[in-house]
Residue frames as qw, qx, qy, qz and C-alpha x, y, z in Angstrom:
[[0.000, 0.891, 0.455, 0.000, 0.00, 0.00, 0.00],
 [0.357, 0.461, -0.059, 0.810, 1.51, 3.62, -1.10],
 [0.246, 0.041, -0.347, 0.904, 1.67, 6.35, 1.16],
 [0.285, 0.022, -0.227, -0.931, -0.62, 8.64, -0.94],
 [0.402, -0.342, -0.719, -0.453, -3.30, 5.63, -0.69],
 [0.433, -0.303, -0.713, 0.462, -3.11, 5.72, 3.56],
 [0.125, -0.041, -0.030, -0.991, -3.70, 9.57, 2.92],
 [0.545, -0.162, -0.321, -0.758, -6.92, 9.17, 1.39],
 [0.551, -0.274, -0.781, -0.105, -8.21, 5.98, 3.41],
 [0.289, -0.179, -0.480, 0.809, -7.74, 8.18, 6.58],
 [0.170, 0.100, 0.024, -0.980, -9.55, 10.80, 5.60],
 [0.504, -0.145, -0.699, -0.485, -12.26, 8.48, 4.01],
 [0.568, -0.287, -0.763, 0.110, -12.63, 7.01, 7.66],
 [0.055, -0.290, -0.458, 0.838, -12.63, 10.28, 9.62],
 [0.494, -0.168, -0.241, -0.819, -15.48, 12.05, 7.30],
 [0.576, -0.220, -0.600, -0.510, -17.45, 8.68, 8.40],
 [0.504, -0.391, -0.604, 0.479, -16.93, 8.87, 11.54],
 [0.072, -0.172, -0.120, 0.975, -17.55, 12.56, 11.77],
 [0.418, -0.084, -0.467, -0.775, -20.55, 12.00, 9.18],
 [0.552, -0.330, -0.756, 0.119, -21.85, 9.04, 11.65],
 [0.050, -0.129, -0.343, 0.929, -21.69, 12.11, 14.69],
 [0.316, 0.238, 0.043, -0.917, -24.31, 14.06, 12.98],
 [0.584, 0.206, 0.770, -0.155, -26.21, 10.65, 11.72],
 [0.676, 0.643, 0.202, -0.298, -25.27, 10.95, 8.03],
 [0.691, -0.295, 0.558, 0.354, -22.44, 8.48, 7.33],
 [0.668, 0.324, 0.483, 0.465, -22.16, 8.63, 3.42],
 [0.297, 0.909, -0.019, 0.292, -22.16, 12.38, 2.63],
 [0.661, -0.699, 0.209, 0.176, -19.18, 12.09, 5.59],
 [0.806, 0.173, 0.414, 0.387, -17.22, 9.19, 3.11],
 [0.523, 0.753, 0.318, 0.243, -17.64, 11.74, 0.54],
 [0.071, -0.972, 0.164, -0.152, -16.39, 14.70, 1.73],
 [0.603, -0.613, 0.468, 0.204, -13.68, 12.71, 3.29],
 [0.766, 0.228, 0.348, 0.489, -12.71, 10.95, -0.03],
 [0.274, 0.895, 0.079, 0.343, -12.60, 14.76, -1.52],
 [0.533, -0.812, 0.209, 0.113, -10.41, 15.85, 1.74],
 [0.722, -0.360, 0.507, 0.305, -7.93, 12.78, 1.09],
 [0.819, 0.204, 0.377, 0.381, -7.88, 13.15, -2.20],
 [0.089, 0.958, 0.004, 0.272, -6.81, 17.19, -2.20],
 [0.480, -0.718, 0.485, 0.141, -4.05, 16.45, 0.81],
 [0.890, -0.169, 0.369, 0.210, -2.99, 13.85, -1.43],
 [0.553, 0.666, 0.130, 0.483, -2.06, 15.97, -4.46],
 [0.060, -0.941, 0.231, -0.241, -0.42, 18.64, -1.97],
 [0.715, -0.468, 0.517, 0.037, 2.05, 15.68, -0.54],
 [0.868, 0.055, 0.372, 0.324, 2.91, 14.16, -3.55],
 [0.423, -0.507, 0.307, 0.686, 5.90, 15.06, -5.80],
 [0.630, 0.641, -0.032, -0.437, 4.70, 16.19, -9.29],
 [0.364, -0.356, 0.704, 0.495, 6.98, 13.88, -11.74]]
């Protein structure tokens, strides 16, 4: 597993746990997959 994937699976599992809080687990995912997948482009090296 790459780095850049642990990025986004993190973030994928706080939104749904954050989205589960307010008792609306899949718009959570979402937002978290968008999160992880914005940190992930500011962490990786362009090549």
């Amino acid at each position: 597993m790459k780095q850049e994937d642990i990025i986004i699976y993190g973030c994928v599992i706080i939104g749904a746990g954050i989205g589960l809080l307010v008792n609306n687990a899949f718009p959570g995912v979402l937002i978290g997959l968008g999160v992880g997948y914005v940190l992930k482009s500011f962490t990786t090296k362009n090549e």
